[in-house]
C-alpha positions as CSV (number, residue, x, y, z in Angstrom):
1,X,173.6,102.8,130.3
2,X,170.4,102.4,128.7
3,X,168.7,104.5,125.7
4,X,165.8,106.2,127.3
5,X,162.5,105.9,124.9
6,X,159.3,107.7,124.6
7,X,156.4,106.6,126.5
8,X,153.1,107.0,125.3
9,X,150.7,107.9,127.0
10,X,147.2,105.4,127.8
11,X,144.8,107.8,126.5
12,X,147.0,108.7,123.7
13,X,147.5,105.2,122.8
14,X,144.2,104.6,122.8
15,X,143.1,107.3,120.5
16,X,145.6,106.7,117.7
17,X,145.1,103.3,117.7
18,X,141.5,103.7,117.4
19,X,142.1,105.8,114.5
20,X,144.2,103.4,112.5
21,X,141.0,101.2,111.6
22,X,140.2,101.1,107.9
23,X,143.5,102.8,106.7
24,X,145.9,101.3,104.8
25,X,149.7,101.4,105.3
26,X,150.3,103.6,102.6
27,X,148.1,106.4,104.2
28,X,149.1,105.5,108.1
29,X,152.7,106.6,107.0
30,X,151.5,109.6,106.8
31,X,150.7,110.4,110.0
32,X,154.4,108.6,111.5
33,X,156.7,111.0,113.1
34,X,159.7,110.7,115.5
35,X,157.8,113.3,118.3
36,X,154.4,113.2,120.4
37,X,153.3,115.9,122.5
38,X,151.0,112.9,125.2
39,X,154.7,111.0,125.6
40,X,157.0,111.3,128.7
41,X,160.4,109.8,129.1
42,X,161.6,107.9,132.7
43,X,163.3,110.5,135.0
44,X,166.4,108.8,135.3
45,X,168.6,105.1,134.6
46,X,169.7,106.5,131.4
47,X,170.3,108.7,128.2
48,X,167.0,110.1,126.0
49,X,166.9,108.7,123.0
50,X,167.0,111.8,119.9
51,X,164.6,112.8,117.6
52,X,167.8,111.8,114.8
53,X,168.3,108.4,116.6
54,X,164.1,108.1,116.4
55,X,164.4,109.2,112.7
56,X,167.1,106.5,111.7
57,X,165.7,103.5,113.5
58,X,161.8,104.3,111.4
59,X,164.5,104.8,108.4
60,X,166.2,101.3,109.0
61,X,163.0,99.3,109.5
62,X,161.6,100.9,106.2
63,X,163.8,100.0,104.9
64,X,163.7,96.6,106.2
65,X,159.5,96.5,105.2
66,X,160.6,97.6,101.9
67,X,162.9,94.6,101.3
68,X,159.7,92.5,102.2
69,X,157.5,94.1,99.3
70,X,156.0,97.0,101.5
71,X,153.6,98.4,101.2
72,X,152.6,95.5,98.8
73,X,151.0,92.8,101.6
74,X,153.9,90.8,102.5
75,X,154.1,86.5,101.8
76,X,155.0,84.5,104.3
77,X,158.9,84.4,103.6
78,X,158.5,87.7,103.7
79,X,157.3,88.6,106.7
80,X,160.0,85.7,108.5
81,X,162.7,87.5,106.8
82,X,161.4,90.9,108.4
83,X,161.1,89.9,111.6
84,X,164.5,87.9,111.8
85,X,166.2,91.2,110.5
86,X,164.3,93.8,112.8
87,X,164.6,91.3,115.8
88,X,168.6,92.1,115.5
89,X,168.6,95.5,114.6
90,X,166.4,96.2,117.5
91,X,168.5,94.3,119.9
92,X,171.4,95.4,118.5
93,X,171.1,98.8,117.6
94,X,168.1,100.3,119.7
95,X,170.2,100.6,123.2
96,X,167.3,99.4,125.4
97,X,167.9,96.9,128.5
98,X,165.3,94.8,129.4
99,X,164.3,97.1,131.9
100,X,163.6,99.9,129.3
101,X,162.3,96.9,126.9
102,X,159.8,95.7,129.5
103,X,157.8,99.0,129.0
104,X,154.4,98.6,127.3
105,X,154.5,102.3,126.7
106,X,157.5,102.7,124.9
107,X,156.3,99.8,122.2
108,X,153.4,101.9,122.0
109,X,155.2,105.0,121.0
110,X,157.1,103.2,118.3
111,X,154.2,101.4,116.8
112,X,151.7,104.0,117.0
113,X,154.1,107.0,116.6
114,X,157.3,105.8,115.0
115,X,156.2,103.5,112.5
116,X,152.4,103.0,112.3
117,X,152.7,101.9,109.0
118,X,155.2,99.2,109.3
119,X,153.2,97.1,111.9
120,X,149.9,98.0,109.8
121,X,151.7,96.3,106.9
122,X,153.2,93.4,108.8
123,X,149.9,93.0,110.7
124,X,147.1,93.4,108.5
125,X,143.4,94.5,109.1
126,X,140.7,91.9,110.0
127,X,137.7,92.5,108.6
128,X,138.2,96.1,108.8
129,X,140.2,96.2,112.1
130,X,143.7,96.5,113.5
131,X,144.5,93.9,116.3
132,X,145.3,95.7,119.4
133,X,148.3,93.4,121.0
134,X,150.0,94.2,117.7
135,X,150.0,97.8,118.6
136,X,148.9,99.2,122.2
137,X,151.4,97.0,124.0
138,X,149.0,95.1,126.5
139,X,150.8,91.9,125.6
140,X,154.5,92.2,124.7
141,X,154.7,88.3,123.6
142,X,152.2,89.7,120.6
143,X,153.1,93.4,120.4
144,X,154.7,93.4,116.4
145,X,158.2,95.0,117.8
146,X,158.3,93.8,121.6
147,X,158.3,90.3,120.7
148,X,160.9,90.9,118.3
149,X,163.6,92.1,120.5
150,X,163.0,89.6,123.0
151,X,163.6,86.9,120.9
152,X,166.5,88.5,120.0
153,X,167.7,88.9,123.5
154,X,166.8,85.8,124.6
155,X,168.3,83.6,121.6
156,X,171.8,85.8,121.5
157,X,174.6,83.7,122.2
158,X,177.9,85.0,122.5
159,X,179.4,81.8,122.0
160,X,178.1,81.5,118.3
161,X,180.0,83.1,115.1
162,X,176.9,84.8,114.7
163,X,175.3,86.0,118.2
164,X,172.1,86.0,116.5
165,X,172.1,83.1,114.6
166,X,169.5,80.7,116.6
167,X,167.1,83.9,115.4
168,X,166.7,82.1,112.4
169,X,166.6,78.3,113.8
170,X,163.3,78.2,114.8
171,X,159.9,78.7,112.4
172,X,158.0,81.3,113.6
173,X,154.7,78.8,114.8
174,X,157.6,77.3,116.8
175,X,158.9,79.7,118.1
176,X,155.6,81.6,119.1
177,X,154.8,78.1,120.5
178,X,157.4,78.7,122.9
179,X,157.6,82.8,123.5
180,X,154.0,83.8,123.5
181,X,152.7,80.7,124.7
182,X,155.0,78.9,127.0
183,X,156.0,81.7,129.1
184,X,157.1,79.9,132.4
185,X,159.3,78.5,129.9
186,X,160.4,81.9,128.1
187,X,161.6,83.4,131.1
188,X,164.8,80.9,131.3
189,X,166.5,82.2,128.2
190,X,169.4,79.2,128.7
191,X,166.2,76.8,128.2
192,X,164.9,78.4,125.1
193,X,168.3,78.4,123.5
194,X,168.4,74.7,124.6
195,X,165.2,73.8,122.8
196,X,166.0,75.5,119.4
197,X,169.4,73.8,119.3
198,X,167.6,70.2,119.9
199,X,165.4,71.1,117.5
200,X,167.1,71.5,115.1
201,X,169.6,68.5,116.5
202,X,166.7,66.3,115.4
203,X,166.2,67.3,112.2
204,X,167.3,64.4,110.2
205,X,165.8,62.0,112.5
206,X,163.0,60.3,110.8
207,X,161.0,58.1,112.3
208,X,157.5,58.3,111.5
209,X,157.1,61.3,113.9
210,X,156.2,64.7,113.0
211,X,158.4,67.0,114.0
212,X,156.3,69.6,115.3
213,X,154.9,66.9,117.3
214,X,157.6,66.2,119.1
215,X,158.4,69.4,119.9
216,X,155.3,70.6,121.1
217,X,154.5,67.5,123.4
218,X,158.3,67.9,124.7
219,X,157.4,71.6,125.7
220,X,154.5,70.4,127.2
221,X,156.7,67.6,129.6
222,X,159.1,70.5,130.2
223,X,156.2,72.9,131.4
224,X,155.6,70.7,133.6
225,X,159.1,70.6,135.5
226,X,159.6,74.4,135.8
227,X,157.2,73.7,138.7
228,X,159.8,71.8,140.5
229,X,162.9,72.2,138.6
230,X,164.7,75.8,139.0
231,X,166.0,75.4,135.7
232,X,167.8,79.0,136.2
233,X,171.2,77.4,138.0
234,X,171.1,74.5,135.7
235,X,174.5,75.3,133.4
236,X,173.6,75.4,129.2
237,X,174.9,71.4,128.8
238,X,172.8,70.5,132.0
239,X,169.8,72.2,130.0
240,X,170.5,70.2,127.0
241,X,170.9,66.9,128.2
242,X,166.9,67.8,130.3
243,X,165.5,68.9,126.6
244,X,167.0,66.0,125.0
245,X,165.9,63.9,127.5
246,X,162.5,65.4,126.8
247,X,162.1,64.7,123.2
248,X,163.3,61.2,123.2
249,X,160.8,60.6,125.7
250,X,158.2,62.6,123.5
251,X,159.1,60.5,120.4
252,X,159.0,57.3,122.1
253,X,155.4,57.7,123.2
254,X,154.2,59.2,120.0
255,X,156.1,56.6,117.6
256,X,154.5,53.5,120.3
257,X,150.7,55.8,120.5
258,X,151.2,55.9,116.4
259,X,151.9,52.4,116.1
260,X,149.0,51.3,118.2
261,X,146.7,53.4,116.2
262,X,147.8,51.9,113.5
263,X,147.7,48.1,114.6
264,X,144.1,48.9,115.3
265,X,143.1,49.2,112.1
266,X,143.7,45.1,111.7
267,X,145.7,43.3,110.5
268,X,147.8,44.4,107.0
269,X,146.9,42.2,104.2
């Protein structure tokens, strides 16, 4: 049974994000709490999460923040590290189903309630101002804890040592290449698991082909198939034989297109 969260209210949402702008983590922390007065809980399909279970996940991703130099702005290994480690504890520890998880209202209680501060930190002001999608929920690919936990939920495989291990696989440009970006292609978590493990498959292959390149044209070759292709009843080899497939073909073209480029230039003296 699921873990019933908070769900914050529109207006609500609206007001404390709103008041966010021009603070910095340090004095957002402040105002964090585990309760909210303009928040309502689903009336059934599971148990209600407690104010002790609220206090010890903000606790545990503190904790996590600190590790990462909070609330000192955070590098860029840094803020990978962070979000590997809160993508598991939040799949594994938070109780949510994807039903529960697909609620833009209970990301807004945990980042505008819960732990302001933390996605202030990991998502700093520009020019002034806090990005919305980082905080009010209105797109879960971006939200800074949303995205998280679906990574983690659709990268866990059972079949590894460590069911989370592909978490960590993947760079995060990559990986939002795929999530935030290539959602027709998200939504088959078999295929995403297929794409990190050929990724990394291809790692030592050099041959005059960026890897990002190839990976990023491949996604764009199997965009196109999900419009044909129910890619759902194809079994996890089946998937990695079609992305293999994919990125041969990718660095074929790009090697013979590089090449070209480069004979056209003239002749080497």
């Amino acid at each position: 049974m699921s873990v019933l969260y908070p769900r914050l209210l529109p207006n609500e949402a609206e007001r404390l994000f709103s008041s966010l702008h021009g603070r910095n983590p340090e004095d957002i922390a402040a105002s964090a709490s585990v309760i909210s007065r303009r928040a309502v809980y689903a009336a059934t399909g599971g148990t209600r999460v407690s104010p002790d279970e609220l206090r010890a996940l903000g606790n545990e991703l503190e904790r996590l923040a600190e590790a990462g130099g909070f609330p000192n702005p955070p590098t860029t290994a840094a803020r990978n590290e962070f979000d590997r480690a809160t993508a598991r504890y939040l799949h594994q520890r938070s109780g949510m189903v994807p039903g529960e998880a697909s609620q833009r209202q209970v990301w807004a209680f945990l980042s505008l309630v819960l732990v302001p501060h933390i996605c202030a930190w990991r998502f700093p002001m520009r020019n002034g101002l806090y990005l919305p999608d980082r905080f009010k929920g209105t797109d879960l690919t971006r939200h800074s804890l949303a995205r998280l936990w679906t990574r983690a939920h659709v990268l866990f495989d059972p079949s590894l040592a460590d069911p989370y291990e592909l978490l960590s696989w993947l760079g995060e440009a990559d990986l939002d290449h795929v999530m935030a970006r290539r959602r027709s292609i998200s939504t088959t978590p078999g295929l995403v698991r297929a794409i990190v493990r050929c990724h990394v498959e291809d790692a030592d292959i050099d041959e005059g082909v960026p890897a990002r390149a190839i990976h990023r044209d491949s996604l764009r070759r199997l965009l196109r198939l999900t419009a044909f292709l129910n890619l759902d009843w194809m079994t996890q080899q089946e998937l990695l034989e079609l992305v293999r497939e994919q990125r041969n073909e990718s660095r074929r073209l790009i090697a013979k297109t590089n090449l070209g480029m480069g004979n056209s230039k003239g002749p080497r003296t």
